[in-house]
C-alpha positions as CSV (number, residue, x, y, z in Angstrom):
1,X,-5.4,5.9,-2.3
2,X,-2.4,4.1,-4.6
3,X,-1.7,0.7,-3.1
4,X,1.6,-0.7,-2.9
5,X,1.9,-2.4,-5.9
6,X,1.0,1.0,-7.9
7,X,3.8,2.4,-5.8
8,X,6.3,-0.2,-7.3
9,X,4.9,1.0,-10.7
10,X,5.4,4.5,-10.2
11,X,9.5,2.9,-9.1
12,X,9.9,1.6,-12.1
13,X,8.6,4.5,-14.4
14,X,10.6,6.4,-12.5
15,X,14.1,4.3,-13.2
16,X,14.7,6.7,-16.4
17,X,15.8,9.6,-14.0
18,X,17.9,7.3,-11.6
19,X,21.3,9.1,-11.3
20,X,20.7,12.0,-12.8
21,X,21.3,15.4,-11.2
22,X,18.2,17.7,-10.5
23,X,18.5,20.9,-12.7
24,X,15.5,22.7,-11.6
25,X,12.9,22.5,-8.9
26,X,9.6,23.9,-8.4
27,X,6.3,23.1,-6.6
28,X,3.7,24.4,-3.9
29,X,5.2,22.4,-0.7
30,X,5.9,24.4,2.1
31,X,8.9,21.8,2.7
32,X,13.2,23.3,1.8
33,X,12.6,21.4,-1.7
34,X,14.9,23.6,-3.1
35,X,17.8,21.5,-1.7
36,X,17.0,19.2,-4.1
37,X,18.6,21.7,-6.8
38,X,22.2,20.2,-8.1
39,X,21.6,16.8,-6.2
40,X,21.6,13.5,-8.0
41,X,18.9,10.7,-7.0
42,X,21.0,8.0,-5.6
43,X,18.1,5.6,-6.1
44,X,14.2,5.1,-6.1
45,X,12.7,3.3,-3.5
46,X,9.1,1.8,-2.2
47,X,8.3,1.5,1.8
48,X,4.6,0.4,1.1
49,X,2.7,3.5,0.0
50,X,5.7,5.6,0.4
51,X,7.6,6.4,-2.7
52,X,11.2,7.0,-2.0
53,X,13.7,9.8,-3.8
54,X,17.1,9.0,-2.6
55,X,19.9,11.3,-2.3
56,X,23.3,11.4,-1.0
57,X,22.2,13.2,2.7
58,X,18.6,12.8,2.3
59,X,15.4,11.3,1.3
60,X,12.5,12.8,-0.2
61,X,9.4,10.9,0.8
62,X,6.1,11.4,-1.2
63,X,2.8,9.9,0.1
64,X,-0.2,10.4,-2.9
65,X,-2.6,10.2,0.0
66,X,-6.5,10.1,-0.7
67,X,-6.4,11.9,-4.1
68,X,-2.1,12.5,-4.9
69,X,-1.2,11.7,-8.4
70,X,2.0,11.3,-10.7
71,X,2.9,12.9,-14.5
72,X,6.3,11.9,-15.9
73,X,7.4,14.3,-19.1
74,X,3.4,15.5,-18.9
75,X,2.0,18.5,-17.1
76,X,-2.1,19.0,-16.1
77,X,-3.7,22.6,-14.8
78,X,-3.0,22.1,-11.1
79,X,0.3,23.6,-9.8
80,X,2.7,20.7,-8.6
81,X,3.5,20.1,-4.9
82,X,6.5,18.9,-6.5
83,X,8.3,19.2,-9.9
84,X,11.7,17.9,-10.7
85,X,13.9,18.7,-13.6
86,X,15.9,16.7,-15.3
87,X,18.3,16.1,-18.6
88,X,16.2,13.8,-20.1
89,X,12.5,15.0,-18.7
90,X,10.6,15.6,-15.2
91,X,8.0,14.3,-12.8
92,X,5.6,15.7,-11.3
93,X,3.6,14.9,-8.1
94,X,0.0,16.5,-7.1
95,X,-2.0,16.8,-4.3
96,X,0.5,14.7,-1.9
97,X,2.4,14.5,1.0
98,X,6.0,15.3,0.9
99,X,8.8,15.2,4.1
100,X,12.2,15.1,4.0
101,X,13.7,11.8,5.8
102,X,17.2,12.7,7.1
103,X,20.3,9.7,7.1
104,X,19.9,6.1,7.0
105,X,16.5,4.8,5.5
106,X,17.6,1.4,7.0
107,X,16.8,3.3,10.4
108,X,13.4,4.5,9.8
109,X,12.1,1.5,7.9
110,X,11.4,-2.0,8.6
111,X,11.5,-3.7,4.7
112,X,10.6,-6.7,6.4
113,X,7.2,-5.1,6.6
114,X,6.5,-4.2,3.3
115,X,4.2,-6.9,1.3
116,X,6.3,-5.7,-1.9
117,X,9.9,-6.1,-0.8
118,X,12.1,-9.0,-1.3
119,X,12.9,-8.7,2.6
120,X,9.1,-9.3,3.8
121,X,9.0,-11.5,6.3
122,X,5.9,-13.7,7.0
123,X,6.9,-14.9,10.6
124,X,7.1,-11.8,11.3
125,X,3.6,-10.7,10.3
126,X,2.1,-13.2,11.9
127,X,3.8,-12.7,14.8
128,X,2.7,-8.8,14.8
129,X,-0.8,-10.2,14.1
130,X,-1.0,-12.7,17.3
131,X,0.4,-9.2,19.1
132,X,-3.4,-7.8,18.3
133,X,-5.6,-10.0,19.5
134,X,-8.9,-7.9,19.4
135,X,-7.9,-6.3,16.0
136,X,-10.2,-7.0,13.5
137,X,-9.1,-8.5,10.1
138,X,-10.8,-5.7,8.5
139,X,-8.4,-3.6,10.3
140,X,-5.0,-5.7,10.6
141,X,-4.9,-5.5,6.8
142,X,-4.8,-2.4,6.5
143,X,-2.2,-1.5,9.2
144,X,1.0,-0.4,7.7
145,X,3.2,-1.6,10.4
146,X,1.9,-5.5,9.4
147,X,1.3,-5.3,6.0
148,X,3.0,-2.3,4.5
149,X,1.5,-1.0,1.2
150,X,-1.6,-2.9,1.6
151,X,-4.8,-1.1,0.9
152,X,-8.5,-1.2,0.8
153,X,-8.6,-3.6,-2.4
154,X,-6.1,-5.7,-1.3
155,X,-8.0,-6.1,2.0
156,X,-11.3,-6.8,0.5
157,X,-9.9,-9.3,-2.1
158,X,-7.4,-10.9,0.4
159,X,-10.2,-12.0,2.8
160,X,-12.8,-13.2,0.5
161,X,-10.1,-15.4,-1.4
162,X,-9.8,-17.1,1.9
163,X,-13.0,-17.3,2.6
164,X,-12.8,-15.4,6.0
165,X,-15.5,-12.4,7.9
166,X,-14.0,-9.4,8.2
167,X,-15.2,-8.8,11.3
168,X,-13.1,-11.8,13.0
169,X,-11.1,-11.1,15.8
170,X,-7.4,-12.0,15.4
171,X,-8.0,-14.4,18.7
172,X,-10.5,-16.6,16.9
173,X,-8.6,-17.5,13.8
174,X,-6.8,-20.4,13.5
175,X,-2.6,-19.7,13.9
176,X,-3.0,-21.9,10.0
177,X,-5.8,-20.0,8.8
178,X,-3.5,-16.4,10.1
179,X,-0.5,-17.6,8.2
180,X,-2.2,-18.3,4.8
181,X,-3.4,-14.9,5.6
182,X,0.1,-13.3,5.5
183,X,1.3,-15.6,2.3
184,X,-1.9,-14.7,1.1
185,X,-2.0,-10.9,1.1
186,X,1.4,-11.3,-0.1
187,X,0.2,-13.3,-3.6
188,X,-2.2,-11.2,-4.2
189,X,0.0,-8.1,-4.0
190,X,2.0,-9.1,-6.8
191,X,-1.1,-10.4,-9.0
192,X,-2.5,-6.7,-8.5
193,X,1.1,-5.8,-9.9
194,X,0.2,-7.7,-12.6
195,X,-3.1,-7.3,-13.4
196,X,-2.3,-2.8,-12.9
197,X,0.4,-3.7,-15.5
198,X,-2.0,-4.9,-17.8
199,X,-5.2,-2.6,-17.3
200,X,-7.0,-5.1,-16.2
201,X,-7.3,-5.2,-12.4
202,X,-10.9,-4.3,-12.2
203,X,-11.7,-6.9,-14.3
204,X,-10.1,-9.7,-11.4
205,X,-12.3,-7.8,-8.5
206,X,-14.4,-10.3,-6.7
207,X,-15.5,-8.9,-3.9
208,X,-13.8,-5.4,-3.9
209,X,-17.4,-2.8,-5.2
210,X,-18.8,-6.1,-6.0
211,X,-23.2,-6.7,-4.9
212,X,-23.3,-10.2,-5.3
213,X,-21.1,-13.2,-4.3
214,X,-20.0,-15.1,-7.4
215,X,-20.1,-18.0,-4.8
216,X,-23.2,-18.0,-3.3
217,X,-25.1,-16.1,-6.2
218,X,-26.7,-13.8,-3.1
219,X,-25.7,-9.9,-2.2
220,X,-22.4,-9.2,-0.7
221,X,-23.0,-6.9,1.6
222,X,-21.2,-3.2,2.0
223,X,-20.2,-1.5,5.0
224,X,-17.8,0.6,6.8
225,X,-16.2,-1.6,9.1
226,X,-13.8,-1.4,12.2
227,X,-12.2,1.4,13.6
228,X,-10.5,2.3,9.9
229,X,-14.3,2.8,8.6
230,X,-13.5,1.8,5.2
231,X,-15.9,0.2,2.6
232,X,-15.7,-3.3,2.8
233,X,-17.4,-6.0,0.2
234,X,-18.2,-9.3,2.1
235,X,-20.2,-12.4,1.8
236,X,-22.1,-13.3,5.7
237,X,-22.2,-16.9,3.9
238,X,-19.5,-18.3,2.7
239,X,-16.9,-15.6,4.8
240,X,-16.5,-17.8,7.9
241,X,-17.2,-15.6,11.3
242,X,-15.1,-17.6,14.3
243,X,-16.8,-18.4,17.6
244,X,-15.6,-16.3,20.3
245,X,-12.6,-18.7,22.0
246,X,-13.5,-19.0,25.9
247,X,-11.7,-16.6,28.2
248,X,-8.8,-18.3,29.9
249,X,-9.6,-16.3,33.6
């Protein structure tokens, strides 16, 4: 699944058909996309993994989900859930989610959210992550209401940067060590940017499909953790596990 950064990416390939008028739609969605015929894109926008077509009335908002994928002025086998036509080329979109978001974006969005945006707010994450105490880490950084557009990498890489279990409970950590958390997953956000932008993310991975810590020179171990069940690369060494803090009753 696309993370946020490789949403910001897919923004700013897209910038060549800002303010243009669609001249011809087409696709399998089930969604009214032909009201997109004769409209012009107001503007291109990211909410996390959500990549956002703005027009006058309406939004189109495309998810790539699990397996979705993107082809500007290119075309594969599969038919399009969505194809847009412009002067000067087309997109495509494949195997994604698509809904139509009515009005103000301002209303169904919280940009302060989003690890990408210029309005994310740290305080604000933190104080959303003290709101969970018997969240996991494994699954806080992965919640899009927290830490919009973060995904399984960033997740993996985030917490063995700081040196921290997944499977600590938000109660046990440190209010320091949660706030270098949310600067954290932040920075490495825009590094994955980077790194996409220059093929060589995989090559920065240090935990993330990893087998052993370059740390401790021992295995890292794999599993599926927390109630999200995704794959997560951890050292039981040098990622601290918290002690339990007492119950207050």
């Amino acid at each position: 699944m696309p993370e946020g950064p490789s949403i910001v990416i897919l923004k700013e390939e897209a910038q060549i058909f800002e303010g243009k008028k669609v001249i011809a739609v087409s696709g399998n969605s089930k969604e009214a996309i032909d009201r997109c015929q004769g409209q012009k894109v107001i503007a291109f926008k990211t909410w996390g993994k959500h990549f956002l077509i703005c027009f006058q009335d309406f939004t189109v908002r495309i998810h790539l989900m699990l397996f979705g994928s993107y082809l500007i002025n290119a075309t594969k086998e599969a038919m399009p859930r969505l194809s847009l036509n412009f002067d000067n080329g087309f997109i495509n979109f494949y195997s994604c989610s698509l809904k139509f978001i009515e009005g103000d974006l301002d209303a169904v969005y919280d940009w302060s959210a989003d690890i990408m945006n210029d309005h994310w707010d740290v305080k604000k994450a933190v104080a959303k992550l003290k709101a969970q105490p018997a969240t996991l880490l494994c699954d806080a950084l992965l919640d899009q209401h927290i830490f919009s557009g973060s995904g399984n990498i960033v997740k993996n890489e985030v917490l063995y940067r700081l040196r921290l279990h997944p499977l600590n409970k938000i109660a046990d950590v440190p209010p320091r060590a949660l706030s270098k958390l949310a600067k954290e997953t932040r920075t490495y956000a825009f590094d994955f940017l980077r790194w996409k932008k220059e093929f060589t993310l995989k090559e920065h991975w240090l935990a993330h499909t990893k087998s052993i810590c370059t740390r401790c020179n021992i295995p890292l171990h794999k599993a599926y953790l927390g109630k999200t069940k995704r794959r997560t690369f951890y050292c039981d060494n040098c990622q601290q596990l918290f002690k339990p803090k007492p119950s207050s009753s």
